[in-house]
C-alpha positions in Angstrom: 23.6 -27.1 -30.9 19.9 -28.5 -31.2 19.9 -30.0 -28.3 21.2 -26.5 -26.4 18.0 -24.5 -28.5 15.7 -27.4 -27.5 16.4 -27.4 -23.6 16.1 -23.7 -24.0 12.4 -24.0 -25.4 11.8 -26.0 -22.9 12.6 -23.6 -20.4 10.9 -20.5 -22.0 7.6 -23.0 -22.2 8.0 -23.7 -18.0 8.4 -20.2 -17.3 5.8 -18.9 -19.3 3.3 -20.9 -17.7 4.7 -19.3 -14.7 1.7 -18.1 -12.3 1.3 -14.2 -13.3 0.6 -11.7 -10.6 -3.5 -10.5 -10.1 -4.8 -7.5 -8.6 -8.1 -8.3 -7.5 -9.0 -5.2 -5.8 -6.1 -2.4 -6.2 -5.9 -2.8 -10.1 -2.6 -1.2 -11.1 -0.7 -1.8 -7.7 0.1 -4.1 -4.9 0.2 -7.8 -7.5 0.3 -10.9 -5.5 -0.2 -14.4 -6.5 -2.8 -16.8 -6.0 -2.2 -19.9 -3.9 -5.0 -22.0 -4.7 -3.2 -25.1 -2.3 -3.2 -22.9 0.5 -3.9 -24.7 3.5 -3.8 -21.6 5.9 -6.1 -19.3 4.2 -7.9 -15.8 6.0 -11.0 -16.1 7.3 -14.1 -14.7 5.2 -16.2 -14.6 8.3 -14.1 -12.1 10.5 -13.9 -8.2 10.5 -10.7 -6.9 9.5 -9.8 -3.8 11.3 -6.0 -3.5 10.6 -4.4 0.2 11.6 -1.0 0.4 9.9 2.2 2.6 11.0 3.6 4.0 7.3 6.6 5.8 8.1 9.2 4.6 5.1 10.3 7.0 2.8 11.2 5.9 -0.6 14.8 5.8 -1.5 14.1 6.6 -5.4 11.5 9.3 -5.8 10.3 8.5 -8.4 9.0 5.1 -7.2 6.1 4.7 -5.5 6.4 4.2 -1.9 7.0 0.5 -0.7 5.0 0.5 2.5 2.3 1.7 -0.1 2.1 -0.6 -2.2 2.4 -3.1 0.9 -1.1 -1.9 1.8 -2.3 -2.7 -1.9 -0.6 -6.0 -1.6 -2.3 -6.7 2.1 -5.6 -5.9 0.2 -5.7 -8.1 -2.5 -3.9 -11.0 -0.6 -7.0 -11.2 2.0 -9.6 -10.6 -0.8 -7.6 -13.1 -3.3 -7.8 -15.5 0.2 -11.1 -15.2 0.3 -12.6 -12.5 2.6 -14.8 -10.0 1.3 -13.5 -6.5 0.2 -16.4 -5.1 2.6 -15.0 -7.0 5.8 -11.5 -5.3 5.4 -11.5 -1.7 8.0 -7.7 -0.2 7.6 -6.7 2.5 8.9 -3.1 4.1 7.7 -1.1 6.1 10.1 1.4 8.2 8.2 4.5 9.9 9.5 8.6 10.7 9.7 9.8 10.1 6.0 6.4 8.5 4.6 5.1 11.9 5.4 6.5 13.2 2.0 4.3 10.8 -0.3 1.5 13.0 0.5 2.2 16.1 -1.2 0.7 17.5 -3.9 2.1 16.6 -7.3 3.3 20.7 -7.3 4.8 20.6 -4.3 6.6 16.7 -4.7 8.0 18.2 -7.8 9.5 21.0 -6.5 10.7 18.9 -3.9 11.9 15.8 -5.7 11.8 17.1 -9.7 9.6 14.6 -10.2 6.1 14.0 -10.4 4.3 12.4 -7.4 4.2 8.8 -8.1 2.1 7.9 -4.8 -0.8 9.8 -5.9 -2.8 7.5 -8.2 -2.0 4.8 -5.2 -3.5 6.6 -3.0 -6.6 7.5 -4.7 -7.2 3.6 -5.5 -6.7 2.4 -2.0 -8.9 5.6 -0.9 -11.4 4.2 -3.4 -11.1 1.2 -2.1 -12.4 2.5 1.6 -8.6 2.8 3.2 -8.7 5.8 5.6 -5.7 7.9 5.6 -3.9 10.4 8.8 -1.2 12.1 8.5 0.9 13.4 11.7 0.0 16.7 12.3 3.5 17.1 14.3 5.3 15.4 10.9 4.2 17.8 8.8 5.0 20.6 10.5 8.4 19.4 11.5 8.7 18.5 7.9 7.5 22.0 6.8 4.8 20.4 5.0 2.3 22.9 3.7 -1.2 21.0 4.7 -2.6 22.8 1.5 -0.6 21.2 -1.0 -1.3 17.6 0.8 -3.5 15.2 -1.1 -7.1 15.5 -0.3 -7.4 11.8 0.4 -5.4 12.0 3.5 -6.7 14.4 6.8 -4.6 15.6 9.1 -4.8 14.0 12.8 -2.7 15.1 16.0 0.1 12.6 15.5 0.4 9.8 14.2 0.8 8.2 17.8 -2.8 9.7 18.9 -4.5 7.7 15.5 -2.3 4.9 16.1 -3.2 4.2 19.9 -6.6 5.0 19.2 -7.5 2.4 16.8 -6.0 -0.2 18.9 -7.9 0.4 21.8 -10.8 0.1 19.1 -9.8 -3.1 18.4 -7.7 -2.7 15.1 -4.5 -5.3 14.6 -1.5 -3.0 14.2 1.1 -3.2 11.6 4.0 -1.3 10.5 5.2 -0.8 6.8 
């Protein structure tokens, strides 16, 4: 039986000197890890002009929205790798079921019956210089009333007309 507690310290020693998550940039969202051995690092002396198609909904509500946090996590990975939070230029396209995270705590709630967990996310990432669109067509074929929308995201055309845009500016596309 001692033996059995002592191979269990052991293990509760090696994982708590497990590498925690750090959120250089986006503070409460989007945790990655530092790999200081990386051999294939981002490159400080580039421009980073990323536009990025969010169009996934959230299967639980009351989560915040995966492709979200993805844009957190994107953040902090090229600022943890190096390149400076001022050389990062992204651009989020949002549309179909994605289009929902916007809405106004009121109206998510009446919606969901819960409050809007995406908000705070959005403010941090807004305050961290990420530019938001929403589809104009989405929300109206969502019947999204664009008053009760956060005021961190403007409204744009489509999301097609923001996303073909910034590419033909330059901008590496993604899609979350």
């Amino acid at each position: 039986m001692r033996n059995i507690c002592i191979v269990f310290l052991m293990c509760f020693a090696f994982i708590s000197k497990a590498q925690t998550m750090v959120n250089p940039v986006i503070k409460n969202y989007g945790g990655i890890y530092d790999v200081p051995n990386a051999v294939e690092k981002p490159d400080p002396s580039l421009e980073y002009k990323i536009v990025v198609d969010l169009a996934m909904g959230s299967d639980k509500p009351n989560e915040v929205n995966f492709g979200l946090n993805n844009i957190a996590r994107m953040i902090n990975l090229h600022v943890v790798g190096g390149v400076p939070r001022e050389k990062l230029h992204i651009i989020v396209a949002i549309h179909n079921e994605a289009s929902y995270s916007i809405m106004s705590n009121e109206a998510y709630r009446t919606k969901y019956k819960t409050d809007n967990p995406n908000l705070a996310l959005y403010d941090a990432l807004s305050d961290a210089g990420v530019q938001f669109f929403i589809c104009g067509q989405s929300i109206i074929n969502r019947k999204i009333d664009p008053e009760k929308i956060s005021d961190r995201v403007k409204i744009a055309t489509s999301m097609l007309t923001v996303f073909t845009t910034y590419q033909l500016k330059g901008y590496a596309a993604l899609k979350f």
